[in-house]
C-alpha positions in Angstrom: -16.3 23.8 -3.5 -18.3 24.1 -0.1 -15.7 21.9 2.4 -17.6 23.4 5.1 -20.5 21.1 5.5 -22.4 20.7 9.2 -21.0 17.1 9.3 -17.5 18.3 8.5 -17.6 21.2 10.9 -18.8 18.3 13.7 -15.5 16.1 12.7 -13.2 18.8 12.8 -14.4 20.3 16.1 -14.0 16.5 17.6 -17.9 15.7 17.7 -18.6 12.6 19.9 -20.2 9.6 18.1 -23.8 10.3 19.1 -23.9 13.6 17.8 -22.1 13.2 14.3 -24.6 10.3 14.0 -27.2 13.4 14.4 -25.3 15.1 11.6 -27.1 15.0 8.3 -24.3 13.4 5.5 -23.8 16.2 2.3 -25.2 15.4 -1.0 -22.2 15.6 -2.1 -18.2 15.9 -1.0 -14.7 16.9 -2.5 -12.7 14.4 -4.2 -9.8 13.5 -5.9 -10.4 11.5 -9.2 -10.6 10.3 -12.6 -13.3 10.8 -15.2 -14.6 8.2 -17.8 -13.7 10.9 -20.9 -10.0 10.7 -20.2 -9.7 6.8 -20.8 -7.8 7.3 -24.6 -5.9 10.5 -23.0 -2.5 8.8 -23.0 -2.7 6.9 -26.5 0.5 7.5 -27.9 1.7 9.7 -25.4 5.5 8.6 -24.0 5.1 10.4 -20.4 1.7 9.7 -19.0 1.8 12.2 -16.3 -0.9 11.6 -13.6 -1.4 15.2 -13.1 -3.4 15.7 -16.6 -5.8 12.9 -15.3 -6.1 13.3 -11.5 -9.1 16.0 -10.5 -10.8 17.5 -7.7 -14.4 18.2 -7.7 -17.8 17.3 -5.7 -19.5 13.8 -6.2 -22.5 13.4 -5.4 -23.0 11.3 -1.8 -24.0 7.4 -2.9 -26.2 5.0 -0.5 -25.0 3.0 2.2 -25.0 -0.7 2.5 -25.9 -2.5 4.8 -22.5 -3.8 5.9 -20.7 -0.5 5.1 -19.5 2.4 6.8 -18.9 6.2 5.8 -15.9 7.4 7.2 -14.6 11.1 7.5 -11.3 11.0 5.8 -8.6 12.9 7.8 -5.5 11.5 5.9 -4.6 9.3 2.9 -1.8 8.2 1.1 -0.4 7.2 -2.4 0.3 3.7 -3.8 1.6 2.7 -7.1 -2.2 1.1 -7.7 -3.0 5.3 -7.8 -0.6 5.6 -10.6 -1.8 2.8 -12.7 -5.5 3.9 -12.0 -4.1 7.5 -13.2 -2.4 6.1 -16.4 -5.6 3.9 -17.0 -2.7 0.8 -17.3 -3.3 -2.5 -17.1 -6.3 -1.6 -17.9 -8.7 1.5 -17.4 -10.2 1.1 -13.8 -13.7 2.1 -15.0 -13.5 -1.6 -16.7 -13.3 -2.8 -13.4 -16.3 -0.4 -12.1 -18.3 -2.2 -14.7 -17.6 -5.3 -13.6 -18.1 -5.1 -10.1 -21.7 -3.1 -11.2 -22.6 -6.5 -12.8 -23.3 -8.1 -10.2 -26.4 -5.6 -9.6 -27.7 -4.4 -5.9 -25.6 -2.1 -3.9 -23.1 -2.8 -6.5 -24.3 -0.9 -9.3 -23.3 2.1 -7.2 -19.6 2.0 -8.5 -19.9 2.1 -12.1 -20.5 6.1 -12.6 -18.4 8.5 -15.3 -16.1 9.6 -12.1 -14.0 7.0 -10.3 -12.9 8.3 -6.5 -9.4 6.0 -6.0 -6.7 5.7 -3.3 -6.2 2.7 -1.1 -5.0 3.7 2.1 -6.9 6.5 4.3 -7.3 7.3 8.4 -10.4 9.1 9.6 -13.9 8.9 11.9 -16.3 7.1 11.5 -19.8 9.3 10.6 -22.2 6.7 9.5 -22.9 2.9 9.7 -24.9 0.5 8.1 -27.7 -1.4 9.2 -26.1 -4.9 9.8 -22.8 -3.3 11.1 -22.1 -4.9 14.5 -18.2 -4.0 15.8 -18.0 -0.3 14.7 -19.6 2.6 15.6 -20.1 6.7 14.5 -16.6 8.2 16.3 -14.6 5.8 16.5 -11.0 6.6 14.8 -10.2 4.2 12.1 -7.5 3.2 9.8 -8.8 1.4 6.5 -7.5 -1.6 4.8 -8.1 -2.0 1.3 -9.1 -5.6 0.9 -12.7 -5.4 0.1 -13.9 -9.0 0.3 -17.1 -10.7 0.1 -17.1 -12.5 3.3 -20.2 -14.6 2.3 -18.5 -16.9 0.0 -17.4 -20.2 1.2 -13.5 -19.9 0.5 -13.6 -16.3 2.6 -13.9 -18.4 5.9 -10.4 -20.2 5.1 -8.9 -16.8 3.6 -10.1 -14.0 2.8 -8.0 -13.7 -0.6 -9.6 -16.9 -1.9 -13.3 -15.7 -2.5 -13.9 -14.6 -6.3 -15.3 -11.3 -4.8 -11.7 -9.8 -4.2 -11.3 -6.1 -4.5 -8.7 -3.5 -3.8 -11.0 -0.8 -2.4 -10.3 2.7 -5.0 -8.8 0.4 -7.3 -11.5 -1.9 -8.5 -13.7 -0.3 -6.4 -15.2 3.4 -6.4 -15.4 5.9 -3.8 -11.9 5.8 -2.2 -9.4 7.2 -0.2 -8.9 10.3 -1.6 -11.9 12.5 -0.8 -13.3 14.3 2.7 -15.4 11.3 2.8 -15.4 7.4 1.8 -17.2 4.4 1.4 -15.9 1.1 2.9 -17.0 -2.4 4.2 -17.0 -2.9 8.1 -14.5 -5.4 7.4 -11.8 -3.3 6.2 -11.6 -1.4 9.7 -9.0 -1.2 12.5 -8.4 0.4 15.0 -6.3 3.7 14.4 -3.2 3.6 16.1 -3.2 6.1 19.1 0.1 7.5 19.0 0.5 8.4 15.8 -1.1 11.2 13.4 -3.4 11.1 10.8 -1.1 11.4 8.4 1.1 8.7 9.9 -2.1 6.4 10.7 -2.7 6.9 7.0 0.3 6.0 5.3 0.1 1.5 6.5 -2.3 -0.7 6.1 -1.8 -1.2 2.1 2.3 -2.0 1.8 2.3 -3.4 5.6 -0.3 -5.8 5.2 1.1 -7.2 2.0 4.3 -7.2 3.1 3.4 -9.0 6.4 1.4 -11.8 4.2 4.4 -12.1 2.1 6.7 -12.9 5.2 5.1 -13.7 8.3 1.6 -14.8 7.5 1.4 -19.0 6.8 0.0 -18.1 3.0 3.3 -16.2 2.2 7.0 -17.5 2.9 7.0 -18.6 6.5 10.3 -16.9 7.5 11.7 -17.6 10.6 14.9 -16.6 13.2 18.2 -16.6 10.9 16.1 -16.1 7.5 18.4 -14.1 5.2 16.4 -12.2 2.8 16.5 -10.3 0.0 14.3 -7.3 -0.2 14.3 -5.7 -3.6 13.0 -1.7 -3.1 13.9 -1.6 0.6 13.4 2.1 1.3 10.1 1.7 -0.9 6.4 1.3 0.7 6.9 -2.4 0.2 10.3 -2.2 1.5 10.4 -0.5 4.0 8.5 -2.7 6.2 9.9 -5.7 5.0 13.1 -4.4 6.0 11.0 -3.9 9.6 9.4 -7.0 9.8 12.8 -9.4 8.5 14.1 -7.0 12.0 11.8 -8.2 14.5 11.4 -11.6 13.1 15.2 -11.8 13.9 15.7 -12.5 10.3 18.5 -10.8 8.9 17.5 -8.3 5.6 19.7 -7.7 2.3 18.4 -4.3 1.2 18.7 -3.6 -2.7 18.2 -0.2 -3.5 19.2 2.4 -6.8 21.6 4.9 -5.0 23.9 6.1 -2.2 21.6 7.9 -0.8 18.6 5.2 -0.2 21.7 3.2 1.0 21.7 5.8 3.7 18.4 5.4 4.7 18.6 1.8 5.2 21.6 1.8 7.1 20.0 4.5 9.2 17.0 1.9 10.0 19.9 -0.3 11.3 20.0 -2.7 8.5 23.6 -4.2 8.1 23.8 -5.6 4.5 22.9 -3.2 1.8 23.2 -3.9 -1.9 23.6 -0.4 -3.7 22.4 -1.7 -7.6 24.7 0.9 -9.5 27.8 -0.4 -7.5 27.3 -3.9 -8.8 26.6 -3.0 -12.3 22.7 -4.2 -11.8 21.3 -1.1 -13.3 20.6 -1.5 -17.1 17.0 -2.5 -17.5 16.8 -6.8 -19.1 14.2 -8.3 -20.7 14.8 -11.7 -20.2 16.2 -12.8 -23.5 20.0 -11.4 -23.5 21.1 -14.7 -21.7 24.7 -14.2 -21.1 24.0 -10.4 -20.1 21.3 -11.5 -17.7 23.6 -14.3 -16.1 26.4 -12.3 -15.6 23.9 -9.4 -13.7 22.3 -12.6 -11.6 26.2 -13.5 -10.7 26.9 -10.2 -9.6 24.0 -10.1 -7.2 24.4 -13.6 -5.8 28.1 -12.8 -5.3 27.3 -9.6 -3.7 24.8 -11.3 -0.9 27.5 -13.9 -0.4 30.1 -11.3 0.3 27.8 -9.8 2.7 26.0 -12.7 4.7 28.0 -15.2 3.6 25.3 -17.4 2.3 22.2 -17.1 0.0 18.7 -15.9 0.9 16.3 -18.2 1.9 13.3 -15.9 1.0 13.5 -13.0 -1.8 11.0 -10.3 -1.5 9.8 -10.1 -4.8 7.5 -7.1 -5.9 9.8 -5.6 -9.3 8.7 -7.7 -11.6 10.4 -8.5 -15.2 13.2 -6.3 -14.5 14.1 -8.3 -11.4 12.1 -11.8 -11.4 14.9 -13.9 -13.5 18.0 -12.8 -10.9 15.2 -13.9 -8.0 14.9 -17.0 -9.1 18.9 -17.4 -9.7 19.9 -16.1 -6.4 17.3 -17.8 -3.7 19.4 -20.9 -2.3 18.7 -24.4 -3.3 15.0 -25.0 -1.4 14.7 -21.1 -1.2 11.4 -18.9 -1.8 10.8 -16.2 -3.6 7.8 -14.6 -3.0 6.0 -11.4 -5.6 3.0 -9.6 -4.8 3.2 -7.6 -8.3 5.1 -6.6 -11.3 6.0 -2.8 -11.1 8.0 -3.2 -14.1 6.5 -5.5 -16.0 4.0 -8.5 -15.9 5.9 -10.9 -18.3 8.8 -13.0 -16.4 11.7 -14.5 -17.7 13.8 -16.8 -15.3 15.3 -19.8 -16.4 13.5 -22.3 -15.1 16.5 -24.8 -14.5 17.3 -23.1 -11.3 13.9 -23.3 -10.0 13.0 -26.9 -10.7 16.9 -28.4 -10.1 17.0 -26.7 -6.7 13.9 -27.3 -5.2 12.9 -23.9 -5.3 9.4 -21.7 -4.6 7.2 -19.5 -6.2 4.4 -17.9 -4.0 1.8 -15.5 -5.2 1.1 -13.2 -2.9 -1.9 -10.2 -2.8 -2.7 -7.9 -0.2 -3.7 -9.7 3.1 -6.7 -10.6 4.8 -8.7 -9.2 7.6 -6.6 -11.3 10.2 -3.4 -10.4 8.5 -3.9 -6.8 8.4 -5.3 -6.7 11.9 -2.2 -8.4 13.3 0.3 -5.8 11.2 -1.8 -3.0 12.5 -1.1 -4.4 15.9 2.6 -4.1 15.5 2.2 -0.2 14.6 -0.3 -0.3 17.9 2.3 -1.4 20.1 5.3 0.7 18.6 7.0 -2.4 17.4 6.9 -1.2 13.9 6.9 2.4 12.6 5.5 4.2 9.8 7.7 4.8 6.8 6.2 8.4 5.5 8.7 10.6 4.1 6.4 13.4 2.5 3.0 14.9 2.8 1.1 16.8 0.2 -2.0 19.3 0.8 -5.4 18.2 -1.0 -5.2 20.5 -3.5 -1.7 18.6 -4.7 -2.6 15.2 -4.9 -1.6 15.3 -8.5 1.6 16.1 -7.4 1.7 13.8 -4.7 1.3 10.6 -7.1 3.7 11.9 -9.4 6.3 11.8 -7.3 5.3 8.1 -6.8 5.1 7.4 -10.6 8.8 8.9 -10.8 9.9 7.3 -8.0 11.1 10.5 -6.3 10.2 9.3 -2.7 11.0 7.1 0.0 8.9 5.3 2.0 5.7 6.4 1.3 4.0 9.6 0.3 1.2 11.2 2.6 -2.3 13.6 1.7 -4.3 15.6 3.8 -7.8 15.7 3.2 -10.0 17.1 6.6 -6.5 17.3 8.4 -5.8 21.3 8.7 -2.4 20.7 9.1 0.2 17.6 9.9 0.7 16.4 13.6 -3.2 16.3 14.7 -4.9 13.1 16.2 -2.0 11.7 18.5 -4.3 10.4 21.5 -1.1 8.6 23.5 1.5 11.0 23.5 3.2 8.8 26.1 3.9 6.1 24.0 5.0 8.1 21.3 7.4 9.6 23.5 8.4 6.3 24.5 9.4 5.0 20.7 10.9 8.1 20.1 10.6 11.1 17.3 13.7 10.0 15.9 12.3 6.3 14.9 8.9 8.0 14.4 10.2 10.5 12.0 13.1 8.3 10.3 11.9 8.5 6.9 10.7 12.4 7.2 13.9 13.7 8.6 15.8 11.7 5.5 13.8 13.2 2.8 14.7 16.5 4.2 
């Protein structure tokens, strides 16, 4: 596999944006990803291990559009989208290929027999397109993954409303997880200075969903004194919903499985932690025992009120069926809950009596827009937030590196390398970094340990 192209050699030796603009692109460039052949790989099969599906290999180099840039991957990092598009579940992700192809033009490009995935990535930018105006070859980058047609009408109020919606290297192809990638101009931000690639990388997906979920006027609205419950807090999700709920001067209930994720969060300084196999809320429901469900959505909501005294005004939903029914139960009378997916399961049960009868919320919640994820990105700029990355895997393992996801081994969230050598390169502002500390910085990393 020849790594070791002229444009790759420029990036690595820190090339300024006029001459890796000079450097010709490769035909083609290593990647991690999936092929069309394996779609009917895991019929039947109980354990769908991502490692049997997940490969590395040159693709061939595609166009650019007008509006889109190439960016030199230094970094990525896993999210549970990468297992579902490595367990081809809801549904294979070359369906979604297809369907974005339809449309014809420039995309007819992401319909091939390989699909490049990953949604979160830091790197330099190497090429742009013609009608790209902000951006420019060199600059250092972090990428969000909410690809979004920005022509359509609905775009200009949010983003998330236009038909043309796409999680980039889930629906799209030609993602995260290669030594280059393809991406709008729109899914750019600045990279934050102080941290490294691999800590750059490991955001923009779980922060800006998390920061629509709580902050942003399309999710809950929280404000000073919120209590809220945060389902997963050591998670990627959770983790910065435990941050944000901080800052916001909120005050978090974190749930989490065991003592040691217990830990974590009382390390991060949250006060009220829910440990789910101390309260008996461990067995997996369905929904349709109703006098086993109710007594595990008692135990909860007597658990927060032990705590805090009081019930949550927002729960951060993200579980799914598992979880969704004691949600509902346990937000107070006027309360939200707000779910931006369905980890274990897509198909609710709640009774519905506690929703209606006390004036309670629902609020779908996906991803974030542009403005969203540039104002989250500006709280990592600034040092108000930290990273949550607790590992990082080589290339060559990023098989291994989503299984851990897919088993829920990890905290936090789980880090690759791509043209990174090595972790700890591309801090630019060691001053600040000094100023928030290792200890913050490395939270998550030093836990894992």
């Amino acid at each position: 596999m020849n790594t070791n192209t002229p444009l790759t050699e420029a990036v690595l030796a820190g090339a300024d944006g006029e001459e890796l603009a000079a450097t010709p692109l490769p035909e083609t460039f290593r990647a991690a990803y999936l092929r069309r052949e394996d779609q009917e790989i895991f019929r039947g099969v109980q354990d769908k291990d991502v490692r049997r599906t997940l490969h590395i290999g040159e693709v061939p180099m595609p166009e650019l559009a007008p509006d889109e840039v190439v960016v030199a991957v230094m970094a990525a990092a896993v999210n549970y989208n990468t297992v579902w598009s490595a367990t081809f579940e809801p549904l294979p992700s070359f369906q979604f290929l297809k369907h974005v192809a339809r449309a014809g033009g420039w995309d007819a490009r992401h319909d091939q027999d390989f699909h490049v995935i990953g949604s979160d990535a830091s790197g330099v930018v190497v090429r742009v397109g013609a009608a790209v105006r902000h951006w420019k070859a060199g600059d250092k980058v972090v990428v969000t993954p909410g690809a979004i047609d920005e022509q359509e009408p609905a775009a200009q109020q949010d983003g998330l409303l236009a038909d043309r919606t796409l999680a980039w290297g889930f629906e799209t192809n030609y993602g995260a997880f290669g030594d280059y990638a393809i991406v709008k101009a729109t899914q750019l931000m600045r990279k934050p200075r102080h941290l490294s690639w691999e800590e750059a990388a490991c955001n923009s997906l779980c922060l800006g969903t998390a920061y629509r979920m709580l902050i942003s006027k399309h999710g809950a609205r929280m404000k000073m004194g919120d209590v809220v419950l945060i389902w997963g807090a050591t998670g990627g999700l959770g983790g910065y919903a435990v941050q944000l709920v901080q800052r916001a001067g909120g005050i978090p209930v974190g749930v989490v499985g065991n003592a040691r994720k217990a830990a974590l969060l009382e390390k991060m300084g949250c006060r009220h932690v829910i440990n789910r196999q101390e309260i008996g809320f461990t067995d997996c429901a369905d929904g349709t025992d109703e006098t086993g469900e109710m007594e595990r959505w008692r135990s909860l909501g007597a658990a927060i009120r032990k705590q805090v005294g009081e019930d949550p005004h927002v729960v951060f939903e993200h579980v799914g069926k598992e979880t969704f029914g004691a949600s509902v139960f346990v937000a107070r009378r006027g309360g939200s809950v707000v779910t931006c997916g369905s980890s274990t399961g897509y198909a609710h049960n709640y009774d519905n009596r506690h929703l209606w009868m006390r004036v309670k919320r629902i609020i779908g919640s996906h991803g974030a827009n542009y403005q969203e994820a540039v104002e989250a990105n500006r709280l990592l700029e600034l040092g108000i937030l930290v990273p949550t990355l607790s590992r990082v895997y080589p290339f060559a393992a990023v098989g291994e590196a989503t299984r851990s996801v897919q088993r829920n081994e990890h905290e936090g969230k789980v880090g690759v390398l791509c043209l990174a050598s090595e972790e700890g390169l591309g801090v630019e502002d060691p001053l600040l970094r000094g100023q928030i500390g290792e200890e913050r910085l490395r939270l998550f990393r030093d836990h894992e340990v």
